[in-house]
C-alpha positions in Angstrom: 86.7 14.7 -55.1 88.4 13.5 -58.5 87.2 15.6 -61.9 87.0 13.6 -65.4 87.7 15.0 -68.2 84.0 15.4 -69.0 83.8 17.4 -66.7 81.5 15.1 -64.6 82.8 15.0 -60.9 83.5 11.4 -58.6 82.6 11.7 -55.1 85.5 9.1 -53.1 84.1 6.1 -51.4 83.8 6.5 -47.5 87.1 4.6 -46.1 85.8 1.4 -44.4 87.4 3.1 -40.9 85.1 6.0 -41.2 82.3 3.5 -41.8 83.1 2.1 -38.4 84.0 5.3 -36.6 81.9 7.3 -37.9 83.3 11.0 -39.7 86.6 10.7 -36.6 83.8 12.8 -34.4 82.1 11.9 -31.6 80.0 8.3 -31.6 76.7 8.5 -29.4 75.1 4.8 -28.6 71.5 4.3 -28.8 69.7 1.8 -27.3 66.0 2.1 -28.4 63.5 0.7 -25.3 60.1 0.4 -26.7 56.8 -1.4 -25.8 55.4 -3.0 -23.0 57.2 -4.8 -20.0 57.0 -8.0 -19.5 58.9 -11.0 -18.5 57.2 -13.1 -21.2 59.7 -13.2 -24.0 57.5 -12.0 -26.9 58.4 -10.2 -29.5 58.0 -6.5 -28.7 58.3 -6.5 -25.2 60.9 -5.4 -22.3 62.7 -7.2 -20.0 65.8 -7.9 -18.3 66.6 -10.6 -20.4 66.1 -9.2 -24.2 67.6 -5.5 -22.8 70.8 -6.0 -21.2 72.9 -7.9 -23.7 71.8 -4.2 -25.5 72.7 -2.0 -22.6 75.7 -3.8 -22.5 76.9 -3.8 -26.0 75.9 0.1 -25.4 78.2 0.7 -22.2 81.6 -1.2 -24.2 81.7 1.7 -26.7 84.6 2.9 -24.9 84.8 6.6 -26.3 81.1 7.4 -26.5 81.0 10.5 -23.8 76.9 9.6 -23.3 74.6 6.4 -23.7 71.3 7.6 -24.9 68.4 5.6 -24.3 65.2 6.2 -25.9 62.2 5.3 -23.7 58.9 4.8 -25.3 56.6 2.3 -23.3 53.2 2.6 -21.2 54.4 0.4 -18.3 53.8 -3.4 -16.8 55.9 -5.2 -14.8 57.4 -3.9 -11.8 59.8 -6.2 -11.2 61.1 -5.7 -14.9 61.1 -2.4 -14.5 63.3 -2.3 -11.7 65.6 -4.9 -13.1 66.2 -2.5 -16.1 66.5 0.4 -14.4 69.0 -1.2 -12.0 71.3 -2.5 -14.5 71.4 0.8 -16.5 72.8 2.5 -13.3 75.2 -0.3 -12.4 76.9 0.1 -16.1 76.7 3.9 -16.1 79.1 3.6 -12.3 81.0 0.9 -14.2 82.1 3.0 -16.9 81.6 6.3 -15.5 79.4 7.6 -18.1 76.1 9.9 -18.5 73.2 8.3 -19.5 70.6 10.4 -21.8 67.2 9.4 -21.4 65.2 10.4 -24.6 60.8 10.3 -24.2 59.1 9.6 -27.1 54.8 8.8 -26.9 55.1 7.6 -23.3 57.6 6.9 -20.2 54.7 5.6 -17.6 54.7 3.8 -14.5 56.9 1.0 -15.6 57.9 3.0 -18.3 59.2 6.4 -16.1 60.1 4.0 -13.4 63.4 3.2 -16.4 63.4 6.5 -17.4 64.4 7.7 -13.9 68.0 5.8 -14.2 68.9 8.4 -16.3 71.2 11.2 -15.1 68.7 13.6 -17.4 65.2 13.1 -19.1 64.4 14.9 -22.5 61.1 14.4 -23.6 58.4 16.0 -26.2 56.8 18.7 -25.6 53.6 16.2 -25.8 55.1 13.1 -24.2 52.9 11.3 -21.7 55.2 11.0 -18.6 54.5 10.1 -14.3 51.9 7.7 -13.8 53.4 6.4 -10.3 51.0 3.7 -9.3 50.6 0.6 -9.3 47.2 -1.6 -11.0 46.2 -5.3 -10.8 42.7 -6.3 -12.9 41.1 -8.9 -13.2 37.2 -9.9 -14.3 34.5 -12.0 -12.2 32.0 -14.5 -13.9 29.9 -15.5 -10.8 26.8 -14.7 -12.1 27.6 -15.4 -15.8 28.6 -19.0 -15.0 25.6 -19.3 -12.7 23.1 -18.5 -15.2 24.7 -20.9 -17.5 24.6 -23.5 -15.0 27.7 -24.6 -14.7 28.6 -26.1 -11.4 32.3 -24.8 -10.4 34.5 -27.2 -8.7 37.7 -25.8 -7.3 40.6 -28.0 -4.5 42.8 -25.8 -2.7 45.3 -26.6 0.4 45.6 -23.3 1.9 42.7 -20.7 2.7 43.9 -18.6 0.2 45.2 -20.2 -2.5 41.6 -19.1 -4.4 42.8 -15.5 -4.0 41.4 -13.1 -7.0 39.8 -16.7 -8.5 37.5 -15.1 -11.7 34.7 -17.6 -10.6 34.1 -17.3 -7.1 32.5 -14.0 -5.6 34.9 -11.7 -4.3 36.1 -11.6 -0.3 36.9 -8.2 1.9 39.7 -10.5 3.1 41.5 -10.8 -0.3 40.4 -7.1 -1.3 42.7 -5.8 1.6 45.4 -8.3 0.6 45.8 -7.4 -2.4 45.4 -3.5 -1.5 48.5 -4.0 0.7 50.3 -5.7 -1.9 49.9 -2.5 -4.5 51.1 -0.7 -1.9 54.1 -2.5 -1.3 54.7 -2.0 -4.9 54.1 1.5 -4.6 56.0 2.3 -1.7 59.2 0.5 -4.0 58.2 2.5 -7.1 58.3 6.6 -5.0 61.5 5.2 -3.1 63.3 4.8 -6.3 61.8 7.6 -8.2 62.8 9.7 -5.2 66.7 8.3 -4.9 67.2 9.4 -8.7 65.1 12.8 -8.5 64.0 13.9 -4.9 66.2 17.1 -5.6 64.5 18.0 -8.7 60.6 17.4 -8.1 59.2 20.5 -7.2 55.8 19.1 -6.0 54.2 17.8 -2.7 54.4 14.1 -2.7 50.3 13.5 -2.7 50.6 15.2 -6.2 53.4 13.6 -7.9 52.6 9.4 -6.6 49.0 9.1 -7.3 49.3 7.3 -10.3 48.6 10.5 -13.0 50.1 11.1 -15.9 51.2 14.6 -17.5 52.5 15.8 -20.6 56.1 16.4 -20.1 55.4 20.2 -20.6 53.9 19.5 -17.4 56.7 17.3 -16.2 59.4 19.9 -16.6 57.0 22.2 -14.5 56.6 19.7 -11.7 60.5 18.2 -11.9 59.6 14.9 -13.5 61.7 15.6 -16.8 64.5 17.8 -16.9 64.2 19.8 -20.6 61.9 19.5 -24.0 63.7 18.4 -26.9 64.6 15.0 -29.1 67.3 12.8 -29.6 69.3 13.8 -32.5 68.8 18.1 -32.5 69.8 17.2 -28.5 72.8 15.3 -29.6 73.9 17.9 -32.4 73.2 20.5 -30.4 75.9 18.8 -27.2 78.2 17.4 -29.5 78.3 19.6 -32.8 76.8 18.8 -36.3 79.2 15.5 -37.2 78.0 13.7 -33.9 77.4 9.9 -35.2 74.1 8.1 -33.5 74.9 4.4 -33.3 71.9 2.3 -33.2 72.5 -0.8 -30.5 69.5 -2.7 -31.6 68.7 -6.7 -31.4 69.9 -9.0 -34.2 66.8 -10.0 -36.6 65.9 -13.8 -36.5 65.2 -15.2 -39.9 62.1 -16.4 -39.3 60.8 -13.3 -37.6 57.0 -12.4 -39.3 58.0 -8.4 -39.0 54.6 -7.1 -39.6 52.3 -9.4 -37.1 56.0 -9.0 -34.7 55.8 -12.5 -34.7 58.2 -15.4 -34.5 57.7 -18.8 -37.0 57.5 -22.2 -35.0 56.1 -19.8 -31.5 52.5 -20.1 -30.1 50.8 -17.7 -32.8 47.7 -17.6 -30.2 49.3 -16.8 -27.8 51.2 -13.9 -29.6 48.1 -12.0 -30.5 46.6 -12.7 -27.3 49.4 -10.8 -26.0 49.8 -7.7 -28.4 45.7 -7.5 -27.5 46.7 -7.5 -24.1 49.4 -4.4 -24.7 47.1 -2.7 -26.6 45.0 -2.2 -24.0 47.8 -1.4 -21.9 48.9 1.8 -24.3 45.3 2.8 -24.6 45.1 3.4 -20.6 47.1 6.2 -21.6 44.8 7.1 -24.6 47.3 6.2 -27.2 
């Protein structure tokens, strides 16, 4: 610090290399994974396409000794999912380092299925976490259209191309289909789940893969997370007091609408549509 002759005392500009590299201490990445997961590219939602150029930018921060990633999303697609959870192990073996998986509201189906590519999950005390199922809904108008009088005419080539059609009364034949599809799904969802933490759940299978959800006080109970705590008293407490957090997070269009999360010139139906269709998702889990 430089004193004036007033007495009055400067405090010296940060150097611009400290700006970049933090205090000389250790730099922590963060890549923030939040909403739910889809392969529609709207605004607020996870994929393979809007999160690797992220995880990627993460891994390249040669001297970081961890890649945190904070999970915060109710679930959706399972292919996504996968895809997200893949790639965050094939850069962790590429660069040989840790990843530090940080639970914030929720890490659910979809959700915990990306959560589980960490080497460790931290979560809140009051997380939501597990939900290791698999849903498909849908709605049927038979009777509504009937009593309108409308008279439905639907071509197909192929018996079941009609499968799960909204306007025709449902068949045992497509119920069992789609049953054995879920479980498909399923059976993909506990093999992963038990290739990143089979050595750390503590409970019988028909309690951990039936689709329930748990607090993560719970979770660290049944093996599903491994401690309680939050990013940055986790991070200061590994990697001392100085520890920078560096934020990965995706560059802001200029014509972005923040508050509706919408983008200028994009389907605006469609849009809210879609964020009514994730609310409903979140609120499965009561949030």
């Amino acid at each position: 610090m430089t004193a004036f002759s007033n007495g009055q005392i400067e405090t010296p500009k940060k150097p611009w290399y400290k700006k970049i590299l933090g205090n000389g201490g250790i730099v922590v990445p963060v890549v923030r994974l939040q909403g739910v997961i889809a392969s529609d590219p709207r605004p607020g939602r996870l994929n393979i396409a809007s999160v690797a150029p992220l995880l990627d930018k993460a891994f390249k921060i040669k001297k970081a000794p961890v890649v945190a990633i904070v999970v915060n999303s109710p679930g959706g697609s399972p292919v996504q999912s996968r895809l997200i959870a893949q790639r965050i192990r094939q850069l962790a073996d590429q660069h040989d380092r840790k990843v530090l998986v940080f639970v914030e509201d929720a890490a659910a189906s979809g959700g915990y299925f990306i959560a589980t590519a960490g080497d460790e999950i931290i979560a809140d005390p009051s997380s939501l976490v597990g939900s290791i199922g698999v849903i498909m809904a849908s709605f049927g108008f038979v009777e509504a259209i009937a009593k309108l009088g409308i008279d439905r005419r639907l071509y197909t080539a192929g018996k079941n191309k009609s499968t799960l059609d909204p306007f025709l009364p449902e068949k045992p034949d497509d119920i069992e289909r789609i049953k054995q599809l879920e479980l498909d799904i399923h059976e993909v969802f506990i093999d992963y789940v038990k290739s990143r933490r089979a050595s750390k759940i503590k409970v019988p299978d028909d309690e951990v893969y039936t689709g329930e959800f748990w607090t993560a006080k719970r979770g660290v109970a049944m093996g599903l997370v491994d401690s309680l705590g939050d990013l940055h008293g986790t991070l200061r407490e590994r990697f001392g007091k100085d520890v920078t957090i560096k934020s990965i997070a995706p560059k802001k269009g200029l014509l972005q609408l923040p508050k509706l999360g919408l983008s200028a010139g994009t389907d605006i139906a469609g849009d809210v549509m879609a964020r009514i269709e994730d609310r409903g998702i979140w609120s499965r889990l009561g949030l």
